[in-house]
Backbone and ligand atoms as CSV (ligand in chain L), in Angstrom:
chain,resi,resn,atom,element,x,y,z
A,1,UNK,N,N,-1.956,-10.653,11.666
A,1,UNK,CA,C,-1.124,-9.627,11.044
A,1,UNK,C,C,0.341,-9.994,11.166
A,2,UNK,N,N,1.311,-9.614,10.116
A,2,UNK,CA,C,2.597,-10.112,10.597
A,2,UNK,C,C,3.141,-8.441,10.802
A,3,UNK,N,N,4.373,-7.992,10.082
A,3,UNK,CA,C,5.072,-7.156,10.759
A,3,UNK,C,C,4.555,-5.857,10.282
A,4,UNK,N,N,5.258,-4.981,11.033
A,4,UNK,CA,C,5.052,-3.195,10.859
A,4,UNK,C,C,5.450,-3.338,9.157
A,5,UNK,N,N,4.876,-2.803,8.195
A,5,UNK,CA,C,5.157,-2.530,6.677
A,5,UNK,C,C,5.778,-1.607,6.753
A,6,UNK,N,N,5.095,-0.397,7.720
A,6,UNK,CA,C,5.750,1.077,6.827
A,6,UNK,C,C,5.069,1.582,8.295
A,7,UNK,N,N,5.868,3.162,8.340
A,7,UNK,CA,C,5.230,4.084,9.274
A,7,UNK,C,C,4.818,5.390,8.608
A,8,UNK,N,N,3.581,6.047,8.268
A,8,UNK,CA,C,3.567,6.905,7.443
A,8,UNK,C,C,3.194,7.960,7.732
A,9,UNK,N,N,3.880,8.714,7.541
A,9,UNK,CA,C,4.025,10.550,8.358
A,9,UNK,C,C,3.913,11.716,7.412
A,10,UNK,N,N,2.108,12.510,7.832
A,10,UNK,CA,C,2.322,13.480,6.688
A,10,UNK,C,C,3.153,14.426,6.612
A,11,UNK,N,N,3.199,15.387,5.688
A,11,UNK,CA,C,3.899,16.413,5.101
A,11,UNK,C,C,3.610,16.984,4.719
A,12,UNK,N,N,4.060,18.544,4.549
A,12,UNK,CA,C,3.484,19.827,3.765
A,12,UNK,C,C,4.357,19.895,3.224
A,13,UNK,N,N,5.535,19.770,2.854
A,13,UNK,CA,C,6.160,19.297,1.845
A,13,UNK,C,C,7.145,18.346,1.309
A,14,UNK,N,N,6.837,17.407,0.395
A,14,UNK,CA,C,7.447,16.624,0.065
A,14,UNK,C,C,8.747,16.774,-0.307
A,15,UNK,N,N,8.908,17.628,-1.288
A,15,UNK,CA,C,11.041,17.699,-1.603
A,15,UNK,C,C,11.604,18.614,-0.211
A,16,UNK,N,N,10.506,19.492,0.874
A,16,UNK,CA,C,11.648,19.383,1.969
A,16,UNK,C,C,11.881,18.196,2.687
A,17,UNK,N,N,10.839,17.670,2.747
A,17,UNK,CA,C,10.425,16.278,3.831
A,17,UNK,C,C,11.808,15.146,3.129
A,18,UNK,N,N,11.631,14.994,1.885
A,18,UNK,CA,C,12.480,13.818,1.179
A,18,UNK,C,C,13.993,14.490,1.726
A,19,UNK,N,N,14.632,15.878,1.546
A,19,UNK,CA,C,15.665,16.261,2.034
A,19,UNK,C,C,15.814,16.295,3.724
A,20,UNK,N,N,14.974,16.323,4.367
A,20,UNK,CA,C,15.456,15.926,5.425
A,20,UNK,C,C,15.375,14.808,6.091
A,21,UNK,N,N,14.382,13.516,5.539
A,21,UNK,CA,C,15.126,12.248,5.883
A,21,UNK,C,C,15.845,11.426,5.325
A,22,UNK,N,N,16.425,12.010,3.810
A,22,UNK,CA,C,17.395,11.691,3.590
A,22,UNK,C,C,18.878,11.985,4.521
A,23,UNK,N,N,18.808,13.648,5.026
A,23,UNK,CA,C,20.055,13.545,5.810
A,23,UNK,C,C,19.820,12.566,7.495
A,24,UNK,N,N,18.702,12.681,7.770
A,24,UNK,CA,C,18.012,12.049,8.464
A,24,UNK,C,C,18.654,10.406,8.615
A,25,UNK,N,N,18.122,9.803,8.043
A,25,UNK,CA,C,18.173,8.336,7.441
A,25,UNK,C,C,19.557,8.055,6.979
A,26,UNK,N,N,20.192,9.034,5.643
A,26,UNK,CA,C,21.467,8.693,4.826
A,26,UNK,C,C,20.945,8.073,3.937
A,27,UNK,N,N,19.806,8.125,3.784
A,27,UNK,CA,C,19.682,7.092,1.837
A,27,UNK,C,C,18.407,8.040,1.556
A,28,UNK,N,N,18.534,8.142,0.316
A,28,UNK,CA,C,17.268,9.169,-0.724
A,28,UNK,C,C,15.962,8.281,-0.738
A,29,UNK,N,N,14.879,8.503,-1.035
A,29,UNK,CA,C,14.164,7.531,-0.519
A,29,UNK,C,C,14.209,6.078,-2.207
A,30,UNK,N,N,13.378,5.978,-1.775
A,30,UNK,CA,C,14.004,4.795,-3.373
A,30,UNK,C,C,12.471,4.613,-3.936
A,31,UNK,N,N,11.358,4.972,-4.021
A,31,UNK,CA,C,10.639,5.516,-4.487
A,31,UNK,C,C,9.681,7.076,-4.151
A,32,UNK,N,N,9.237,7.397,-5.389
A,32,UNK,CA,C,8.312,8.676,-5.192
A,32,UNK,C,C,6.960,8.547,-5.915
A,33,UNK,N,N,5.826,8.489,-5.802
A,33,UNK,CA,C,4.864,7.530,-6.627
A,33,UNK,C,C,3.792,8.584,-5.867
A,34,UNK,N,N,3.194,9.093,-6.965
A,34,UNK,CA,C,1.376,10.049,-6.954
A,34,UNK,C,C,-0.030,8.991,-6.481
A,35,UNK,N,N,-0.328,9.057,-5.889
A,35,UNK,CA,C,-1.882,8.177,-5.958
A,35,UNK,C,C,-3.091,8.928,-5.862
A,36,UNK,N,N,-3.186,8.995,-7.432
A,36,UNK,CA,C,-4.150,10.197,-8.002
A,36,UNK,C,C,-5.319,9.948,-7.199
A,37,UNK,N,N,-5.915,8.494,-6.809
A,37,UNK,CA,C,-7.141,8.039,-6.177
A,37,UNK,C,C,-7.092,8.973,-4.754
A,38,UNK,N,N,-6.526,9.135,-4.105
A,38,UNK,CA,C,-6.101,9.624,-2.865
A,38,UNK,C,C,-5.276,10.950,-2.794
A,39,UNK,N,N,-5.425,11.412,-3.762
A,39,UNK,CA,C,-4.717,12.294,-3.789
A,39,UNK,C,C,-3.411,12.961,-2.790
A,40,UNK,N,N,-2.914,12.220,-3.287
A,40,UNK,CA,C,-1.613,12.358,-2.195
A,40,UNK,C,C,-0.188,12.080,-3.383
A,41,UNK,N,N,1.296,12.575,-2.961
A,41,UNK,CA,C,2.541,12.288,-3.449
A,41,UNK,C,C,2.999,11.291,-2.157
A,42,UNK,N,N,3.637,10.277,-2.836
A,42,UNK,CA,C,4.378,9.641,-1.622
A,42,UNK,C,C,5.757,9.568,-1.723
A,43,UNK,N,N,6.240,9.362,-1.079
A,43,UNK,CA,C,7.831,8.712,-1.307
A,43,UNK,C,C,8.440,7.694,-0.191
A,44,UNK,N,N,9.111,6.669,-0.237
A,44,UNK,CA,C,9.290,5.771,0.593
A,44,UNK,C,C,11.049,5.699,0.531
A,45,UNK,N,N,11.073,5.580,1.931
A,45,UNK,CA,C,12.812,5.013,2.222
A,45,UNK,C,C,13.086,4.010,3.279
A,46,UNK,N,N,13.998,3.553,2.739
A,46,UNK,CA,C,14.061,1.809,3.410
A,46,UNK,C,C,15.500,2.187,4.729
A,47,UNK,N,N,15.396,1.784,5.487
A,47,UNK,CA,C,16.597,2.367,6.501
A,47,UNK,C,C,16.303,0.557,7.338
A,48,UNK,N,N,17.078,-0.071,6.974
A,48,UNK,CA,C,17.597,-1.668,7.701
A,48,UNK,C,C,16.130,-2.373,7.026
A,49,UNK,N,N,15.203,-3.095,7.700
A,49,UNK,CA,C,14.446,-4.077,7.604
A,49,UNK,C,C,12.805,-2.817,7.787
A,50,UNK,N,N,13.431,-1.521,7.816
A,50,UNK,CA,C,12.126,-0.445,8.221
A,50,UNK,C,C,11.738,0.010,7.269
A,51,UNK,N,N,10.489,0.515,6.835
A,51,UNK,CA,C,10.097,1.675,5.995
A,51,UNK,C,C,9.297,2.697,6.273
A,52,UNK,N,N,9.605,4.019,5.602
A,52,UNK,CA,C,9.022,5.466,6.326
A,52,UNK,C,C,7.919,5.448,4.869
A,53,UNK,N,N,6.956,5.879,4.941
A,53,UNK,CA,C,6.202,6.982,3.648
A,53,UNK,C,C,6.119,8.144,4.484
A,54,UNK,N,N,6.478,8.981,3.401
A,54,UNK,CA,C,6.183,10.041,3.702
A,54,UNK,C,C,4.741,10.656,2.869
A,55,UNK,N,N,3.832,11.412,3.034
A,55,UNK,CA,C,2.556,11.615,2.077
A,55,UNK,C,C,2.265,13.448,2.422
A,56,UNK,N,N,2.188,13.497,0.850
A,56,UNK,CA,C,1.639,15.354,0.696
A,56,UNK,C,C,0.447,15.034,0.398
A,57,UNK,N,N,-0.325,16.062,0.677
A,57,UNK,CA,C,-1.447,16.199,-0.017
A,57,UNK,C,C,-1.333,16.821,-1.457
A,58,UNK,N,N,-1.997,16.151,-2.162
A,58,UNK,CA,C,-2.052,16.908,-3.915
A,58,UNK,C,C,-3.544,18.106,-3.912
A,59,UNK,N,N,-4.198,17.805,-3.003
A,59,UNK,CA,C,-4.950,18.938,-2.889
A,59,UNK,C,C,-5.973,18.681,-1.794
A,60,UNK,N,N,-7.094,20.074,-1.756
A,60,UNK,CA,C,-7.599,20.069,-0.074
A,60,UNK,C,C,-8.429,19.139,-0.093
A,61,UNK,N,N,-8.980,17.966,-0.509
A,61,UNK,CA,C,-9.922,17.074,0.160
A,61,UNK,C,C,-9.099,15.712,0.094
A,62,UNK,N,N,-7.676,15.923,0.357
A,62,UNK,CA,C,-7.240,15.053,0.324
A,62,UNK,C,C,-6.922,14.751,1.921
A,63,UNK,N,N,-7.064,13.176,2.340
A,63,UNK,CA,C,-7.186,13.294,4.187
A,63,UNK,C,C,-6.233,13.310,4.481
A,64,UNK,N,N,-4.946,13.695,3.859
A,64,UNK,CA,C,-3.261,14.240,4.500
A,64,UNK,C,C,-3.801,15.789,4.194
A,65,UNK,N,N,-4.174,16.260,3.471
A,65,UNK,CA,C,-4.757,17.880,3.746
A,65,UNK,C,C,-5.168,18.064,5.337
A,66,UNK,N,N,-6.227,17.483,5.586
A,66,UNK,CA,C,-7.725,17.522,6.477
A,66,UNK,C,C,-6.522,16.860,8.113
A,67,UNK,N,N,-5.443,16.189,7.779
A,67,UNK,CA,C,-4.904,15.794,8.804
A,67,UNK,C,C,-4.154,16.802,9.273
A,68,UNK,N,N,-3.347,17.725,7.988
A,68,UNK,CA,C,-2.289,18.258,8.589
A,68,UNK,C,C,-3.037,19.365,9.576
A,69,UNK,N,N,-4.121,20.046,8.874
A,69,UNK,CA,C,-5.064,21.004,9.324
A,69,UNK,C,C,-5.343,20.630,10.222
A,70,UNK,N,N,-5.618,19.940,11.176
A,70,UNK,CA,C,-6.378,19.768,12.387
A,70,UNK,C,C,-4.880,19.340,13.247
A,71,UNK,N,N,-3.945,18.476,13.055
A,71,UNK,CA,C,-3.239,18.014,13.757
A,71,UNK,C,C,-1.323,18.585,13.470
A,72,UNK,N,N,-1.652,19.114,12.208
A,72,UNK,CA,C,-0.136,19.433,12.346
A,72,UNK,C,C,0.385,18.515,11.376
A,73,UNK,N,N,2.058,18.387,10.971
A,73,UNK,CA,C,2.750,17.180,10.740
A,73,UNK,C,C,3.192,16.756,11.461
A,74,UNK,N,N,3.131,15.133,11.161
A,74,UNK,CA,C,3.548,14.169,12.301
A,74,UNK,C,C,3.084,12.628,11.573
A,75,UNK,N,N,3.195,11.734,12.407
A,75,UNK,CA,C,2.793,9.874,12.098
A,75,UNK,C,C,1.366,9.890,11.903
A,76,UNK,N,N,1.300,9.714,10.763
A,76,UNK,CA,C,-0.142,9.318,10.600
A,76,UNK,C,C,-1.138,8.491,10.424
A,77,UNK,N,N,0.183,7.400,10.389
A,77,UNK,CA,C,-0.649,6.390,10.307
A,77,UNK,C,C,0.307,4.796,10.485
A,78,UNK,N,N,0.089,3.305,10.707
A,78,UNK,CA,C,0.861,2.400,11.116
A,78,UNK,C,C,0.348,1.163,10.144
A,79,UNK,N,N,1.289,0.892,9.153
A,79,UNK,CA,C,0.859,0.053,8.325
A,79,UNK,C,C,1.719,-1.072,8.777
A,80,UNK,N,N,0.254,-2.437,8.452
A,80,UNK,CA,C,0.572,-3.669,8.947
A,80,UNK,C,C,0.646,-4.670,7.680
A,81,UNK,N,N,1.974,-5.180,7.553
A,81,UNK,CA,C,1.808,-6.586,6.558
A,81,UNK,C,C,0.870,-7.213,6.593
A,82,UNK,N,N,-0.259,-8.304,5.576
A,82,UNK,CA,C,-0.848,-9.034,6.289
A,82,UNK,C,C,-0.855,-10.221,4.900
A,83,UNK,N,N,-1.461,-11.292,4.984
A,83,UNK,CA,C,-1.527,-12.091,3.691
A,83,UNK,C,C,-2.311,-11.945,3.171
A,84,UNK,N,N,-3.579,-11.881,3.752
A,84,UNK,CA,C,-4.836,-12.360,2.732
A,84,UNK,C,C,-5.814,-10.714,3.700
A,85,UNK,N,N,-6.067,-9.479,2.680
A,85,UNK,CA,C,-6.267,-8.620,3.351
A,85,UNK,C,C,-7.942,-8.985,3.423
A,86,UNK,N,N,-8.563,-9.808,2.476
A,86,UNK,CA,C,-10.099,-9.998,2.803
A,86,UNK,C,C,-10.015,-10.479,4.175
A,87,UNK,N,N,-9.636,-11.699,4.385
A,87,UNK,CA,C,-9.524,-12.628,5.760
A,87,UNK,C,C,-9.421,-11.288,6.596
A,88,UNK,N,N,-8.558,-10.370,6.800
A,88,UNK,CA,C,-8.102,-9.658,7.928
A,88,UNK,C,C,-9.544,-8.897,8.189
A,89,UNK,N,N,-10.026,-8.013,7.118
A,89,UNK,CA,C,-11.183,-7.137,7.314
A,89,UNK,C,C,-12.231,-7.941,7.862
A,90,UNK,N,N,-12.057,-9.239,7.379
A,90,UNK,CA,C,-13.937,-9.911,8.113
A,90,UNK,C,C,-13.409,-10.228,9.364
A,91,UNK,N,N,-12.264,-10.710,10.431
A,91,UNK,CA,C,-11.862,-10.845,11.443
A,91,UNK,C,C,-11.840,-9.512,12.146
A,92,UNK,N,N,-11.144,-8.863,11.686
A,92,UNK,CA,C,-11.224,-7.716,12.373
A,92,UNK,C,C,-12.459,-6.522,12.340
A,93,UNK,N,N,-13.462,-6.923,11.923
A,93,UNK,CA,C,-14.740,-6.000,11.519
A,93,UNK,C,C,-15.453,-6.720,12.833
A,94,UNK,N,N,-15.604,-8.355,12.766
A,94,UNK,CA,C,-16.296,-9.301,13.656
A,94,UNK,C,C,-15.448,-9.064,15.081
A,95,UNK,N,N,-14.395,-8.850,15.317
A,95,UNK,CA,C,-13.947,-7.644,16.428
A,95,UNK,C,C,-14.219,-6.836,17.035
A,96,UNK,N,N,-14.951,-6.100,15.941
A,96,UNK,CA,C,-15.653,-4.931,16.329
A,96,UNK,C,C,-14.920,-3.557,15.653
A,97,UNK,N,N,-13.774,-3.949,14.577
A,97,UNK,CA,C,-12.968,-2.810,14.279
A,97,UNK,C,C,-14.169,-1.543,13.541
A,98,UNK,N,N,-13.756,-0.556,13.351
A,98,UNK,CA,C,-14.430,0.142,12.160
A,98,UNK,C,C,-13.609,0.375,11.122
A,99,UNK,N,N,-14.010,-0.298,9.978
A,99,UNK,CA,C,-13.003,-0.878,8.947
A,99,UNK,C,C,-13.705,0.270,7.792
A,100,UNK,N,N,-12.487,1.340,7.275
A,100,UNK,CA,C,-12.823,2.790,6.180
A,100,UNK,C,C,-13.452,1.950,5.551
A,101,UNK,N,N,-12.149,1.310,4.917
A,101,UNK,CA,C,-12.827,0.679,3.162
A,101,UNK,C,C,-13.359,-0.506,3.463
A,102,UNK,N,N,-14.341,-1.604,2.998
A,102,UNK,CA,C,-14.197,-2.786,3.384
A,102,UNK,C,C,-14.319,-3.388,1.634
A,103,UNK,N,N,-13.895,-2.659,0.887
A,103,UNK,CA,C,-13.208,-2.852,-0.062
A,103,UNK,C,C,-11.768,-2.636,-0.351
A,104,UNK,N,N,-10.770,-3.359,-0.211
A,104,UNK,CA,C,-9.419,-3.362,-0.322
A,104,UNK,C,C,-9.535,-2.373,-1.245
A,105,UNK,N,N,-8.153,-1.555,-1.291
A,105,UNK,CA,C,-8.071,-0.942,-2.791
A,105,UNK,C,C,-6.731,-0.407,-3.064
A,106,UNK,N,N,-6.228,-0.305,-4.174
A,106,UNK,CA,C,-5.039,0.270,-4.914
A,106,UNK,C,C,-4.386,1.184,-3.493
A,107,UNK,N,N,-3.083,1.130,-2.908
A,107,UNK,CA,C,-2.620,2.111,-2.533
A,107,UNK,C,C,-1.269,2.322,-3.188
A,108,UNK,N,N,-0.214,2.955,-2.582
A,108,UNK,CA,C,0.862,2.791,-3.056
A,108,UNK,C,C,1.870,1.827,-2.908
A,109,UNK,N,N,3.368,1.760,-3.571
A,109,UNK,CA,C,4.121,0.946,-3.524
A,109,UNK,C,C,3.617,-0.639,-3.439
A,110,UNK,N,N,2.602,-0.747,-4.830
A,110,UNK,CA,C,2.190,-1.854,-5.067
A,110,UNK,C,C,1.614,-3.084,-4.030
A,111,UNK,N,N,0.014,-2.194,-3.390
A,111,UNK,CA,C,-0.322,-3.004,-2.046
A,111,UNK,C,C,-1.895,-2.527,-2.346
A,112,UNK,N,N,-2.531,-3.539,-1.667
A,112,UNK,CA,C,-3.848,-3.588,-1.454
A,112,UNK,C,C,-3.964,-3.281,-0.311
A,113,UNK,N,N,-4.909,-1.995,-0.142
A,113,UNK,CA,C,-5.212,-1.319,1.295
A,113,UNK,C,C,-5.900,-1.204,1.800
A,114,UNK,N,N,-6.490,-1.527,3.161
A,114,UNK,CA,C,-7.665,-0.881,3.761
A,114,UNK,C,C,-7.181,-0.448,5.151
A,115,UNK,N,N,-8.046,0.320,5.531
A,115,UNK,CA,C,-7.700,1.599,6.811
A,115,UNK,C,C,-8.628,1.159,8.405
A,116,UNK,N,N,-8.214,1.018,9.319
A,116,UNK,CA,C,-9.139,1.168,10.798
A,116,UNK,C,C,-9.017,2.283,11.148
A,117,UNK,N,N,-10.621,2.565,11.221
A,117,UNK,CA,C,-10.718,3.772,11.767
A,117,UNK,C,C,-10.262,4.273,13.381
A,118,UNK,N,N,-9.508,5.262,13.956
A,118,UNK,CA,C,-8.508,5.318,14.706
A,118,UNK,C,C,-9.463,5.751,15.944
A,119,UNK,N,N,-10.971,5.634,15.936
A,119,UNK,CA,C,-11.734,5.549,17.231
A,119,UNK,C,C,-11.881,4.328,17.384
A,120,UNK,N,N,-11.764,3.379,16.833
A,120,UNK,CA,C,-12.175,2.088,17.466
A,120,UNK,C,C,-10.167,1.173,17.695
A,121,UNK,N,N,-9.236,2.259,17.436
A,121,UNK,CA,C,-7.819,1.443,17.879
A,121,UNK,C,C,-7.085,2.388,18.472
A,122,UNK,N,N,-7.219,3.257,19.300
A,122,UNK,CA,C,-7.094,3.525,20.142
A,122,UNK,C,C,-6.598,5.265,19.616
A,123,UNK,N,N,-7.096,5.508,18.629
A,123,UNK,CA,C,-6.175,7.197,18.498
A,123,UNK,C,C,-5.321,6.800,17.405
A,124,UNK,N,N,-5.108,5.397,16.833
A,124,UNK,CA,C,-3.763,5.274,15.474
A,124,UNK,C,C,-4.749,4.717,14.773
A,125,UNK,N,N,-4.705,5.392,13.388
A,125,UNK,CA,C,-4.858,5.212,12.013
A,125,UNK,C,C,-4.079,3.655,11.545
A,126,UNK,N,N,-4.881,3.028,11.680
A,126,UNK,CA,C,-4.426,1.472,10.942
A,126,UNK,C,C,-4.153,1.021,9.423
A,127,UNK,N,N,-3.403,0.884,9.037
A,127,UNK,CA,C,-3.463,0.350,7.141
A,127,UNK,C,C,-3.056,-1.024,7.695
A,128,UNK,N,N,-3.545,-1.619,6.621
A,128,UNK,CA,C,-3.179,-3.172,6.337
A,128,UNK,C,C,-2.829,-3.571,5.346
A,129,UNK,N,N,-1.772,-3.888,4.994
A,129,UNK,CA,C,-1.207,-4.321,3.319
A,129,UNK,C,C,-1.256,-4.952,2.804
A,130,UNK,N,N,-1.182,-5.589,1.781
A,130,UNK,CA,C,-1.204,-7.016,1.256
A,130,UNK,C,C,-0.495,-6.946,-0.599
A,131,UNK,N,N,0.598,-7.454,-0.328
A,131,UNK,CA,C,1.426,-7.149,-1.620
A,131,UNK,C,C,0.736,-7.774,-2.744
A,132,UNK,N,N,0.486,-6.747,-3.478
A,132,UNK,CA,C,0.013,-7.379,-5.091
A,132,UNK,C,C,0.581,-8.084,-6.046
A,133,UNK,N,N,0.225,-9.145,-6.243
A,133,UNK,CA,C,0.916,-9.842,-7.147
A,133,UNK,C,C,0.701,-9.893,-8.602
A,134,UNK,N,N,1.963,-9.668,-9.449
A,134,UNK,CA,C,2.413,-8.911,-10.433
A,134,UNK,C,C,1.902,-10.424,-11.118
A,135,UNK,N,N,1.505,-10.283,-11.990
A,135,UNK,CA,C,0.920,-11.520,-13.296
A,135,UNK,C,C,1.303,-11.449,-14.284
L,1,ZN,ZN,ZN,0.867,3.786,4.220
């Protein structure tokens, strides 16, 4: 894996959430992007070499719904750069991870995603990224 991608923290609401880490941070976020698959709104802001998502739920079976409900808002999750996200899932499955998808798939801000399930890494929700390349 190489570096932290993003740290992603749900929300019950997105235009308060975007207004307060904008005063937060000092920069608006620089995207806002729906992922109808997942039903979720996101928005992302870049603060030095870091990035935050922030994620609403677009409705209740969405697992930023099912998170906030049980846990509140807060970090929900710790996304990791990686190159080649197949390579990562068969290494880290043969680990012993419990890997959601073990089909990569569409997430936001143009990345191929898959999730560790947060009983087998200690209590944190894992993403793994892998930037899509535009053809
Ligand atoms: Zn994420």
């Amino acid at each position: 894996m190489d570096k932290i991608e993003h740290i992603g923290i749900a929300v019950k609401s997105l235009e308060k959430s975007n207004l307060l880490f904008e005063q937060l941070l000092g920069v608006p976020p620089y995207k806002i992007e729906e992922v109808i698959s997942e039903s979720v709104k996101t928005s992302f802001f870049k603060t030095g070499p870091n990035k935050i998502e922030l994620l609403e739920a677009t409705d209740n079976t969405s697992a930023i719904a099912k998170f906030i409900e049980k846990k509140g808002e807060g970090i929900h999750h710790i996304a990791f750069a990686v190159k080649d996200i197949v390579s990562e899932i068969t290494r880290l499955k043969s680990a012993g991870f419990t890997v959601l998808n073990e089909q990569p798939k569409k997430g936001a801000d143009q990345k191929l995603v898959a999730f560790l399930h947060p009983k087998t890494t200690g209590g944190v929700l894992i993403e793994l990224c892998q930037d899509i390349e535009e053809n």
